[in-house]
C-alpha positions in Angstrom: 0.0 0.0 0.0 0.8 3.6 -0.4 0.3 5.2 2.8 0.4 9.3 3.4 0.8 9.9 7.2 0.3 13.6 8.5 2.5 13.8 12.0 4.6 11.7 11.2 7.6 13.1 13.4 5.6 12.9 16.1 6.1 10.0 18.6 3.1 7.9 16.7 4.1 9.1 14.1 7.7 8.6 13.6 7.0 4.8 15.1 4.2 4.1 12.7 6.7 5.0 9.6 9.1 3.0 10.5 6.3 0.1 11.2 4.9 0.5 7.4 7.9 0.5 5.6 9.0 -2.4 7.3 6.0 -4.8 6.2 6.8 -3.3 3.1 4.6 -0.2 2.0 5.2 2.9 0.8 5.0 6.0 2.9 4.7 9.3 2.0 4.9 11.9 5.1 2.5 14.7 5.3 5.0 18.0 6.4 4.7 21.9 7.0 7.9 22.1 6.4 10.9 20.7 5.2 12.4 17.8 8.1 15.0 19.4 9.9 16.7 15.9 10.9 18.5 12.7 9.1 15.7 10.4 10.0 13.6 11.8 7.1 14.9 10.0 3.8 16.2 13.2 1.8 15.2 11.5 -1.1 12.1 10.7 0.0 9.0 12.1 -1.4 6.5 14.1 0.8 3.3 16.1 0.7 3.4 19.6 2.2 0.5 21.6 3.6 -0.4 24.5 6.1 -3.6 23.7 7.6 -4.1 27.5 9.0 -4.1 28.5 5.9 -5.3 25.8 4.0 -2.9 25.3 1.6 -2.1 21.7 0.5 -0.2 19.7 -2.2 -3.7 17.9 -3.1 -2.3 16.4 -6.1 0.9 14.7 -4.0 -2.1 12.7 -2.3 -3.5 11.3 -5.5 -3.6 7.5 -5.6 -2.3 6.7 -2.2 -4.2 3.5 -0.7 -4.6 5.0 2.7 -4.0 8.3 4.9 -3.5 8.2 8.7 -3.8 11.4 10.3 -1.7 12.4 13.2 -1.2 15.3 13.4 -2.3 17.8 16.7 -0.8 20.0 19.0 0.3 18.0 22.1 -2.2 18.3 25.1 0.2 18.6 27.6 2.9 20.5 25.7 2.2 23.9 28.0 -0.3 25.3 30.8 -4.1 25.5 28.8 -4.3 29.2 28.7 -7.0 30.3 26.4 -5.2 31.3 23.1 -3.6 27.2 23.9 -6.6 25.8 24.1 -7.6 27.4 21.3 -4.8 26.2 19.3 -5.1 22.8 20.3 -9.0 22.3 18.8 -7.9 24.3 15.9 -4.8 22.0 15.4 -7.6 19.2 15.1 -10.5 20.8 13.8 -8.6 22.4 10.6 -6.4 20.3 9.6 -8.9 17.4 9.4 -11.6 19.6 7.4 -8.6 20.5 5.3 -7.6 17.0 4.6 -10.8 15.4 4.4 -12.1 17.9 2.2 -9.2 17.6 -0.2 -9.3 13.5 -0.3 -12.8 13.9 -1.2 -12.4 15.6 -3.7 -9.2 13.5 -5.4 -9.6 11.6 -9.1 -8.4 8.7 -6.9 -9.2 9.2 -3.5 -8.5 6.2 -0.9 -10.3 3.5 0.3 -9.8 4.6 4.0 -9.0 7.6 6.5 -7.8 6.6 9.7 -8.5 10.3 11.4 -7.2 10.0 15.2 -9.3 10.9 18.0 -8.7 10.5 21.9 -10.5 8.7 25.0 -10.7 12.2 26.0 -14.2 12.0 24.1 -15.7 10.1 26.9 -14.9 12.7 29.7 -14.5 12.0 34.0 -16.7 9.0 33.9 -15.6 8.2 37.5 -16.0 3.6 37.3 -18.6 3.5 35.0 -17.2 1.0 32.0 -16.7 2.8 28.5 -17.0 1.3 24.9 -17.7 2.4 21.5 -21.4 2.9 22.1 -20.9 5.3 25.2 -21.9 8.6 24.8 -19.6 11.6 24.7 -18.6 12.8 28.4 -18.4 17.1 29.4 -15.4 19.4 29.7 -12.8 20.5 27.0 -11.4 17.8 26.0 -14.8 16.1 25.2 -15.6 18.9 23.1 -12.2 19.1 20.8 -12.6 15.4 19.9 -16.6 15.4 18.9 -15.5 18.2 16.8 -12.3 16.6 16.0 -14.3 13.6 14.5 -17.0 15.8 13.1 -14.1 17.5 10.8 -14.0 13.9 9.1 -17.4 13.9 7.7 -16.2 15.2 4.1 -14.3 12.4 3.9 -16.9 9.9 5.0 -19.9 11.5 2.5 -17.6 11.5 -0.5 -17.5 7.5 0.3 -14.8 7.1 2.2 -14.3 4.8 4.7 -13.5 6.1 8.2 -12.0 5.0 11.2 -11.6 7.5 14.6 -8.8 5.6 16.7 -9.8 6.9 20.2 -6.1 6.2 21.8 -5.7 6.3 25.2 -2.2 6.8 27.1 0.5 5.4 24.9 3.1 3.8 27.4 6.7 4.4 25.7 10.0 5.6 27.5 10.6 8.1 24.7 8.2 10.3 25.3 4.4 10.9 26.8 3.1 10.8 30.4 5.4 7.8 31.6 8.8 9.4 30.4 7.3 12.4 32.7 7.0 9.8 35.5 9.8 8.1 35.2 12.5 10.1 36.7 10.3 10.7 39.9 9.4 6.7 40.4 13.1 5.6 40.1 14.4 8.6 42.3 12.2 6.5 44.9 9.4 9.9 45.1 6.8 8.6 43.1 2.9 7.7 44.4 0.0 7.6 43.5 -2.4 11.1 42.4 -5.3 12.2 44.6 -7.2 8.9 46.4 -6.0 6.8 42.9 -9.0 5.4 42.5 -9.3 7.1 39.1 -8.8 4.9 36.0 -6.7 4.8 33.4 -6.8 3.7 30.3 -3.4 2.6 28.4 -1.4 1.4 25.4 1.8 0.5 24.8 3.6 2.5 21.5 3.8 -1.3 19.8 0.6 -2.1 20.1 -1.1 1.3 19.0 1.2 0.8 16.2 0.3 -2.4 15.1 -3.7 -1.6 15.8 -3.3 1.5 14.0 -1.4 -0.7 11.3 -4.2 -4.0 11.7 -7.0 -1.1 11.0 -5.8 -0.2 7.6 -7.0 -3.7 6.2 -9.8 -4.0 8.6 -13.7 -4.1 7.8 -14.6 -1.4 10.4 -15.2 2.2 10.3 -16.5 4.6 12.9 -14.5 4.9 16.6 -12.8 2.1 17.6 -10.9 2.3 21.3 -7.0 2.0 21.2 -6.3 1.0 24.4 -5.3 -2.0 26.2 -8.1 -4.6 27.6 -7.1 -4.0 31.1 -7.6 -0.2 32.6 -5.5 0.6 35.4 -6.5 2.8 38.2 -3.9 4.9 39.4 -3.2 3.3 42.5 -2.2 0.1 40.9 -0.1 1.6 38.0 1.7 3.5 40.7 2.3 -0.2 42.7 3.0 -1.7 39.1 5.5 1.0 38.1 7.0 0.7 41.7 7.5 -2.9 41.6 8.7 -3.2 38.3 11.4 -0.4 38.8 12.0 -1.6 42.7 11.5 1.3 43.9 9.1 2.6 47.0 5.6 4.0 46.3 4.6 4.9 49.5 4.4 9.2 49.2 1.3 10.8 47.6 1.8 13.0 44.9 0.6 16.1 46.5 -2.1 18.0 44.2 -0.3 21.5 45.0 2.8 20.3 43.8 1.2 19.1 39.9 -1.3 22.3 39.9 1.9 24.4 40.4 3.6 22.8 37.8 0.8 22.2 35.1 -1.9 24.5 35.9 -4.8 23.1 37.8 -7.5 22.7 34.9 -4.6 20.5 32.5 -3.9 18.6 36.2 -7.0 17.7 36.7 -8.2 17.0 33.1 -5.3 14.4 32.3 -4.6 13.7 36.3 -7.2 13.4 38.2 -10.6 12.4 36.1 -11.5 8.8 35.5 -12.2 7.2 32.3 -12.0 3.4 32.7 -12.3 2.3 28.2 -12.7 -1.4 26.9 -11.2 -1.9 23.4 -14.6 -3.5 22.1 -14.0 -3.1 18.9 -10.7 -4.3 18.6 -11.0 -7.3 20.7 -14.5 -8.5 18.4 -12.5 -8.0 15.4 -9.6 -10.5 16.6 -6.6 -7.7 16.8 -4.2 -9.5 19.6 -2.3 -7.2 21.9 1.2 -7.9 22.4 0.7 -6.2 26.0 -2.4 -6.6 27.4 -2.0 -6.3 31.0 0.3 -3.3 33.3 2.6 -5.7 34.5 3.6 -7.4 30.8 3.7 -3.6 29.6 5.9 -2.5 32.4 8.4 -4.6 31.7 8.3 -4.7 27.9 8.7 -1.1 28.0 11.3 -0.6 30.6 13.3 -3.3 29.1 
């Protein structure tokens, strides 16, 4: 296949890249600008656009079997003032509008979008068990990915088929919320957030990849939940993380201490709310997870 990714320097991205061309398809990275490092092929061919201003190289997407869109300001890149809030549903919000309206529109569009989405759709659901069929949850975050999806619709009228991966926290050392955590748990300060009885829901970076790889040839469209089949609340991450590095996890995190460094309303959105997913979708389809409990991901990932 011939497969345009947009963000594809981003930690996804950049991982899923390097997954493609090894099983053998062809990639062609969606940029804004030129790569300013050797792990971009200089020979290799790439699509540039400027979502803002919606400017794109629609004839650099013509025949390509499949686009995966990536690309988004990071959540947790800085404190959510206003104007950053705003930037990260326009990040979304345009440049899927902008992409889907332009595939739509192709001589020979492709047979699938895979237009990324977050379990940030489902909101602070405190215990309450969380699939594909679950409504959409309240807050920020909520919003940017029902109008994150919403953006795809072009695509999906024009007879394309869609897929919204709703990924939940991708477990890697190289990068996300457990390279943040990392230096704390093996400096022996780590513990768990508030009463951690608030879940998470996780993935390793290998098996978002491969999912995100397994739903290019797949017979689904609509959301499907990347996460692993076993949530974690954030007690027992804290005890897995501890155990796996050795290390004591008997402090608290105090709630001063993260609102001080992150700003209270990103705290508690990605810290302190509760959204406990089951990767329905995935699981009736037959995708196998290479990690599909804490402790097996732990160590895969630290090792």
């Amino acid at each position: 296949m011939r497969v345009a990714v947009t963000g594809s320097t981003g930690l996804i991205g950049c991982a899923l890249m390097e997954r493609l061309e090894s099983a053998g398809h062809q990639t062609l990275p969606v940029l804004r600008s030129a790569p300013a490092n050797s792990s971009q092929k200089s020979n290799q061919q790439a699509v540039m656009w400027d979502p803002p201003s919606g400017d794109i190289d629609a004839a650099g997407l013509e025949g390509c079997n499949a686009v995966v869109h990536l690309a988004g300001e990071p959540i947790a890149s800085q404190r959510w003032t206003q104007t950053q809030k705003q930037r990260i549903a326009d990040s979304r919000t345009q440049s899927t509008a902008l992409l889907a309206a332009t595939l739509a529109e192709l001589d020979a569009p492709p047979e699938v979008l895979v237009s990324s989405s977050a379990i940030g759709f489902y909101g602070d659901r405190g215990d309450e068990e969380l699939d594909e069929s679950s409504s959409s949850g309240d807050g920020f975050l909520a919003q940017v990915c029902r109008d994150w999806e919403t953006a795809a619709d072009p695509a999906r009228t024009a007879g394309i088929r869609v897929i919204h991966p709703r990924t939940g926290v991708v477990l890697t050392k190289s990068g996300g919320a457990l390279a943040e955590m990392l230096p704390f748990f093996r400096l022996g300060i780590g513990g768990r957030i508030g009463n951690g009885r608030q879940w998470m829901s996780w993935i390793t970076l290998h098996d978002e990849v491969e999912a995100l790889l397994w739903l290019l040839q797949a017979d689904l469209e609509g959301p499907v939940n990347l996460t692993a089949p076993q949530p974690v609340t954030n007690s027992q991450l804290t005890r897995a993380l501890g155990k796996a590095l050795r290390r004591p996890t008997l402090l608290p995190t105090p709630k001063p201490a993260l609102h001080a460094r992150l700003g209270s309303e990103l705290a508690d959105a990605l810290l302190y709310s509760s959204t406990r997913v089951k990767p329905v979708r995935l699981m009736e389809g037959g995708f196998t997870f290479s990690h599909g409990d804490i402790a097996t991901a732990l160590k895969a990932v630290l090792n």
